[in-house]
C-alpha positions as CSV (number, residue, x, y, z in Angstrom):
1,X,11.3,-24.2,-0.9
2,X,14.2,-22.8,1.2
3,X,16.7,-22.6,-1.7
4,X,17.5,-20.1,-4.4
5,X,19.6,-19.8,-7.3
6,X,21.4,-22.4,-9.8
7,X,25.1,-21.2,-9.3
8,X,25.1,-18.6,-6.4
9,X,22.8,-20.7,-4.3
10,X,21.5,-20.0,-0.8
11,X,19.9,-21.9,1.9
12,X,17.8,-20.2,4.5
13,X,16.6,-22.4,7.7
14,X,15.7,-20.9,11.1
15,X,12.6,-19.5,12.7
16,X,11.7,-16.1,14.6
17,X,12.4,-17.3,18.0
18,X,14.5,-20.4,17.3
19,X,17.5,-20.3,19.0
20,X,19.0,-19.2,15.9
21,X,19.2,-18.2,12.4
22,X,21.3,-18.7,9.5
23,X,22.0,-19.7,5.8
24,X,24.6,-21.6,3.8
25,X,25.5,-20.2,0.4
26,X,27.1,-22.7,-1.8
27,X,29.1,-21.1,-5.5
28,X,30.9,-18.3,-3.6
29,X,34.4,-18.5,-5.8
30,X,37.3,-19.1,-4.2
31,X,40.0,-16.8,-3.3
32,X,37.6,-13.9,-2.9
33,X,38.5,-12.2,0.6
34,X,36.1,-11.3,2.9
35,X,35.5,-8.1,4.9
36,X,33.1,-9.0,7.7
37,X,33.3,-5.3,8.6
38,X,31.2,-4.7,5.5
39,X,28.7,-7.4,6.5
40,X,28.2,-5.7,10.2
41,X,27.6,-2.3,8.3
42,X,24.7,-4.0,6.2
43,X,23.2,-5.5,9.3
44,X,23.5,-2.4,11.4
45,X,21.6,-0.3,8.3
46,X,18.8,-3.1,9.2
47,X,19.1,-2.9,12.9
48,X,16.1,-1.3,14.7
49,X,16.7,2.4,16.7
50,X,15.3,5.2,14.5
51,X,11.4,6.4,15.5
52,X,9.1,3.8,13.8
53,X,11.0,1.0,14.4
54,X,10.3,-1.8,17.1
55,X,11.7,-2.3,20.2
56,X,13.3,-5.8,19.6
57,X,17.0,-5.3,20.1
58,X,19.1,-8.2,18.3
59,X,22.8,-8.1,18.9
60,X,23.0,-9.8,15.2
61,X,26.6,-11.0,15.6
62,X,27.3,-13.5,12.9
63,X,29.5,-16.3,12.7
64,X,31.0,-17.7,9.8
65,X,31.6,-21.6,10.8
66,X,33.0,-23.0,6.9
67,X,33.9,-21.8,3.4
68,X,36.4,-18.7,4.8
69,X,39.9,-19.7,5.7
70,X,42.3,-17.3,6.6
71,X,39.9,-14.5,5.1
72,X,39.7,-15.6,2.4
73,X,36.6,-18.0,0.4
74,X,37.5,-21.8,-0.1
75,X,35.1,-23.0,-2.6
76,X,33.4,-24.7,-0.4
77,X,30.0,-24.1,0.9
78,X,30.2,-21.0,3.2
79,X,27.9,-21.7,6.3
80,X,26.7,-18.4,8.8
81,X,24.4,-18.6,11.6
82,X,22.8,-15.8,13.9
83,X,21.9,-16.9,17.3
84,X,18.3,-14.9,18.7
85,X,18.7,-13.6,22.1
86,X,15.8,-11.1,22.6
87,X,12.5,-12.8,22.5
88,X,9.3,-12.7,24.3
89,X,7.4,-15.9,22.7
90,X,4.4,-15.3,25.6
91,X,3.3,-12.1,23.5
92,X,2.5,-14.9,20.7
93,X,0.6,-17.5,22.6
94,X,-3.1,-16.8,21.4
95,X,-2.1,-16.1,17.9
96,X,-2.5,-20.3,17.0
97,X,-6.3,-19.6,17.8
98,X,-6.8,-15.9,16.8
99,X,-4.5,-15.3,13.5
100,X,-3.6,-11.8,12.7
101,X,-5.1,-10.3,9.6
102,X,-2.5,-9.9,7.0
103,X,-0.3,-12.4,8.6
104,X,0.5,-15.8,7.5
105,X,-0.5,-16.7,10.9
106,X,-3.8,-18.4,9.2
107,X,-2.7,-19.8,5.8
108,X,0.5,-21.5,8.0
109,X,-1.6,-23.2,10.6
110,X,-3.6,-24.5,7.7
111,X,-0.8,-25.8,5.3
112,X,1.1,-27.2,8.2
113,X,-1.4,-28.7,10.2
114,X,-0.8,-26.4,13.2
115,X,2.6,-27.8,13.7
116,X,4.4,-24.5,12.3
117,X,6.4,-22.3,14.8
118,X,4.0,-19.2,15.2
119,X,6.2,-17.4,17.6
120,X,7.2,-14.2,16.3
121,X,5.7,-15.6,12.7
122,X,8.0,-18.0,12.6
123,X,9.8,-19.0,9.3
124,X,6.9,-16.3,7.8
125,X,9.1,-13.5,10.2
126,X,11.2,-10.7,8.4
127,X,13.9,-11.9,11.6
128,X,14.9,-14.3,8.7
129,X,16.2,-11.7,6.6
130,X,19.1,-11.1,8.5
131,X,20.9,-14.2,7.1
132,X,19.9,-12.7,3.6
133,X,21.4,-9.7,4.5
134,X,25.0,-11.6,5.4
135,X,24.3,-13.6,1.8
136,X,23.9,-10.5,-0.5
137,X,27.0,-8.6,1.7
138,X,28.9,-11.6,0.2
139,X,27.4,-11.4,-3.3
140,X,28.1,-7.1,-3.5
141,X,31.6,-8.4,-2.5
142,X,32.1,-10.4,-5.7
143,X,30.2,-8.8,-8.1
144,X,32.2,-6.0,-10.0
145,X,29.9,-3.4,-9.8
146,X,27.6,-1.8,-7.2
147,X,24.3,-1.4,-5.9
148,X,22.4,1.7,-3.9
149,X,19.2,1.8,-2.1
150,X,16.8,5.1,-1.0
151,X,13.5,5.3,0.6
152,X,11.7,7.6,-1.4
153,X,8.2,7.8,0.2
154,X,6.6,6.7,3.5
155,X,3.1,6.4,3.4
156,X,1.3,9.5,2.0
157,X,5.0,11.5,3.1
158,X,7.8,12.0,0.2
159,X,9.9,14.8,1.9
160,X,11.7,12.7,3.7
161,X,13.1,15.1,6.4
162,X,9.9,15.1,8.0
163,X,9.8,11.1,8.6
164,X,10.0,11.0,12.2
165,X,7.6,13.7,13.0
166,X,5.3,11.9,10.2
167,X,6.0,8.4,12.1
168,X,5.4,9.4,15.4
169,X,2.2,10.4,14.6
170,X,0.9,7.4,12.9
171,X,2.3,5.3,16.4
172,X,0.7,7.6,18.6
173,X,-2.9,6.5,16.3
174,X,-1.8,2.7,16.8
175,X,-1.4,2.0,13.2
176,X,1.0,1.4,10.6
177,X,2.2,2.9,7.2
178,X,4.5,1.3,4.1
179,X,7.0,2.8,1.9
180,X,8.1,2.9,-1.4
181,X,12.5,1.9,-1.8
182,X,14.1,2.3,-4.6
183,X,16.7,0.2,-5.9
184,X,19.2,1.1,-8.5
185,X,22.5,-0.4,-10.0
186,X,25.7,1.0,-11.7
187,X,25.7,0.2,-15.4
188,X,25.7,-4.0,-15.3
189,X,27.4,-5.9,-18.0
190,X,24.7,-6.6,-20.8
191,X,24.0,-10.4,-21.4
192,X,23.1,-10.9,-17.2
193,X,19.8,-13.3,-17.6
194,X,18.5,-16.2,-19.6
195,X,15.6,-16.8,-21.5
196,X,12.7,-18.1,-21.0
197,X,12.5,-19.0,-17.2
198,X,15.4,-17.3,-16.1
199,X,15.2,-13.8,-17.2
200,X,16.6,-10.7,-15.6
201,X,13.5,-9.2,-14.2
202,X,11.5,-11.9,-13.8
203,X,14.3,-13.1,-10.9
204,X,14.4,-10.3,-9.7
205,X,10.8,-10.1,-8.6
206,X,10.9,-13.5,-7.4
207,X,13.4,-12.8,-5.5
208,X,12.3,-9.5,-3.9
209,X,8.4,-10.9,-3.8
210,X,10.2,-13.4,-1.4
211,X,10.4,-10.4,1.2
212,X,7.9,-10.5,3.5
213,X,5.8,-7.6,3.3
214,X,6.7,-6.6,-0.7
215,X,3.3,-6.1,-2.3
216,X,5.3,-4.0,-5.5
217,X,8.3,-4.2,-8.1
218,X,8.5,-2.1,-10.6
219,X,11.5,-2.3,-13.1
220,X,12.2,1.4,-15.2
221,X,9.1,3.0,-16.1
222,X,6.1,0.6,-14.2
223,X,2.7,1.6,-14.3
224,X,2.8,5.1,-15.5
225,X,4.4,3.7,-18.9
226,X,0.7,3.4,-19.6
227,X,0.5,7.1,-20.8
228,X,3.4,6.6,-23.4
229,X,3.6,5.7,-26.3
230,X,5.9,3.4,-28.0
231,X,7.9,6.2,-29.1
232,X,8.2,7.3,-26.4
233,X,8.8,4.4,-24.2
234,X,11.2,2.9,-26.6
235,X,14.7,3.6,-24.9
236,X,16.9,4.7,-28.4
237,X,20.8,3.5,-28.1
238,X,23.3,6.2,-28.5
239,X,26.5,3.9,-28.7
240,X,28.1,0.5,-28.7
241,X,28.1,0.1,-25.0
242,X,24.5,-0.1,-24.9
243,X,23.7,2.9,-23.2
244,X,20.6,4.5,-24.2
245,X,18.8,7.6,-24.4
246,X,15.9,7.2,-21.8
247,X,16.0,3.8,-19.6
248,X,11.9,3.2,-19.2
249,X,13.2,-0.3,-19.6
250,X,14.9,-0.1,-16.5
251,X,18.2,-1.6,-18.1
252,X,16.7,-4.7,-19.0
253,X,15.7,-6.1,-22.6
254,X,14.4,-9.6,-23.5
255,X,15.2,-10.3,-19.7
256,X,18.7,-9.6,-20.5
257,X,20.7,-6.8,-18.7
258,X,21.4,-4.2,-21.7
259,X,24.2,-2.1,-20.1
260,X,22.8,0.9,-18.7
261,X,22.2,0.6,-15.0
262,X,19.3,-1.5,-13.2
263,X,15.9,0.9,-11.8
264,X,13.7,-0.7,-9.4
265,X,10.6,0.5,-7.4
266,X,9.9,-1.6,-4.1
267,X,6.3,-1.3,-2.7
268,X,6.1,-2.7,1.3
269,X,3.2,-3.1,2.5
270,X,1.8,-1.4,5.7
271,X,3.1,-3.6,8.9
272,X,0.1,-6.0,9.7
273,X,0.7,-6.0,13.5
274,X,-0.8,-3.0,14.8
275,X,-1.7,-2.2,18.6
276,X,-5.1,-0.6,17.3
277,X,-7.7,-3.4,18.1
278,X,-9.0,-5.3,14.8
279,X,-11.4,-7.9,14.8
280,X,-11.1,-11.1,13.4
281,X,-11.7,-15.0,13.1
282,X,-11.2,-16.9,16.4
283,X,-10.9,-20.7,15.4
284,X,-11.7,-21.7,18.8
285,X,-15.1,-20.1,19.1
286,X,-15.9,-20.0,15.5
287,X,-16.7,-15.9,15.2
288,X,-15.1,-13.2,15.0
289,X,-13.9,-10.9,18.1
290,X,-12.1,-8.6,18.8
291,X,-7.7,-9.1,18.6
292,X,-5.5,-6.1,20.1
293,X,-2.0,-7.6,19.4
294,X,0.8,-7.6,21.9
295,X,4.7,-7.7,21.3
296,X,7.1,-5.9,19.6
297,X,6.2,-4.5,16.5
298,X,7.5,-2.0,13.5
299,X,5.3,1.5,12.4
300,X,6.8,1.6,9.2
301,X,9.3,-1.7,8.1
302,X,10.1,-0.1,5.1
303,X,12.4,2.3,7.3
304,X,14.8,-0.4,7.9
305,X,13.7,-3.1,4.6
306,X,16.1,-1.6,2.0
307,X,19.7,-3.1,2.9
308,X,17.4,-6.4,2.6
309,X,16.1,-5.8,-0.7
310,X,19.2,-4.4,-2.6
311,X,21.4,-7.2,-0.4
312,X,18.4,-9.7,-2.2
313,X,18.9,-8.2,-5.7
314,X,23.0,-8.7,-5.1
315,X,22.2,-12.6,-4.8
316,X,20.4,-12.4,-7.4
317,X,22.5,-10.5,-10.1
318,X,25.5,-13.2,-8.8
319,X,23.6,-16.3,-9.3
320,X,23.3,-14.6,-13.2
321,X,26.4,-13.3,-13.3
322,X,28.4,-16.6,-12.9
323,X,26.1,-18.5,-15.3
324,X,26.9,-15.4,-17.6
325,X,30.8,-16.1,-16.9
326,X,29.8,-20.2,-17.7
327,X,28.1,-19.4,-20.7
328,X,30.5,-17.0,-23.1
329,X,30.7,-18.1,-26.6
330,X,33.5,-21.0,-27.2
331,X,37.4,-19.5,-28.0
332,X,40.5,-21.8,-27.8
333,X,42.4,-18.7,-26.4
């Protein structure tokens, strides 16, 4: 669907190369101020520019048309939209007959019945998580606490002061590499998250799977746990804030935030588009040939994915932490 959350809820709409872009996020409390200067740094850390990065320059200049009065939230549904100036839908034309591998290009035309928008991938395009990104600036700004973001490998690289020698390279083959972010949280309040459906981690991978391109989550100790034992995995607690000795558990417990601070591993996937040629299905002529893809096009989108993803994980800890702030046992006082 295009919605997400119970009490911190947004609404996505828009396509690639639509004339615009934007979401409404409905539960924002009111009173809270806003500081659009801190939603123009999030989009900038998203903005193209660095080696690996496309070409596609989008001015991104939001507009916040309800829900803000006098800088300050109403209650009321706030509404921001993100007009798309700098697009060149011709480089998409043969793509509804000869789908990109790894793109949605194929699975859309099916579902939709070849009615989707498969310009620029459409409502399948990462352009969409600019609006996201506005959403979670909101969220950071009425959460209490804070949230951080590093890319810690690209590709088969992990010293990251030789990325954009490493990058160049791989563009100069015509191919792409992913990257590995990680995500992390101060200590969060414990009780964040609801059992069953609703539990901690298991929103925030539907969340972040949401991303396009996010193959990976890992909350605390992921795959490598497998080598530990219980005793060792178990994460003792050393006092009555909850804070504990190791944090394998990646400071959830039953679902439930346990007070130490959130660890989370974010695997993106190599970009699909690539200007090496690839062969694949043509629906036309029923074979496969030979597909060299044109437009503008990312080496590594992991370079520029992490304000998305920890902007994502912000709407996601303040859709649970308002139904945390609902749900407090009954006093009088």
């Amino acid at each position: 669907m295009n919605s997400y959350g119970n009490l911190f809820k947004v609404t996505l709409y828009g396509e690639s190369h639509q004339s615009a872009i934007g979401v409404v996020i409905d539960g924002v409390l009111p009173g809270l101020k806003i500081d659009e200067d801190k939603i123009k740094d999030d989009l900038l850390k998203r903005k193209p520019g660095a080696i690996g990065t496309t070409t596609r320059l989008e001015k991104d200049a939001f507009k916040i048309t309800s829900g803000v009065f006098n800088g300050y939230t109403t209650g009321s549904p706030v509404h921001i939209t993100i007009e798309n100036h700098d697009v060149r839908s011709k480089d998409y034309s043969s793509l509804k007959k000869h789908p990109r591998p790894g793109h949605a290009d194929f699975v859309a035309y099916k579902k939709y019945g070849g009615f989707n928008d498969y310009r620029g991938g459409g409502r399948f395009s990462g352009r969409l998580t600019a609006a996201l990104v506005c959403a979670g600036s909101i969220a950071k700004q009425m959460l209490p606490f804070k949230l951080n973001h590093e890319l810690i490998q690209v590709g088969s690289l992990k010293d990251m002061s030789k990325m954009d020698e490493y990058l160049d390279q791989i563009a100069k083959e015509n191919d792409s590499v992913g990257g590995i972010i990680k995500l992390s949280t101060e200590p969060l309040p414990i009780g964040l998250g609801e059992p069953n459906f609703n539990k901690l981690d298991g929103e925030i991978a539907k969340m972040l799977f949401s991303v396009p391109a996010v193959k990976g989550v890992e909350i605390g100790t992921g795959f490598s746990g497998i080598e530990l034992k219980g005793s060792n995995f178990n994460d003792a607690i050393v006092d009555d804030t909850g804070k504990t000795k190791t944090n394998h558990s990646g400071g959830v417990s039953g679902g439930i935030s346990n007070g130490n601070p959130l660890e989370i591993k974010v695997m993106v996937k190599p970009t699909s588009s690539i200007k090496k040629t690839q062969q694949t299905y043509h629906t036309d002529s029923k074979n496969v040939q030979d597909l060299t893809i044109k437009g503008r096009h990312d080496v590594c989108i992991a370079r520029r994915v992490g304000i998305v993803l920890e902007n994502m994980l912000a709407i996601v800890l303040a859709d649970l932490w308002l139904l945390d702030r609902a749900k407090k046992p009954f006093s009088k006082t």
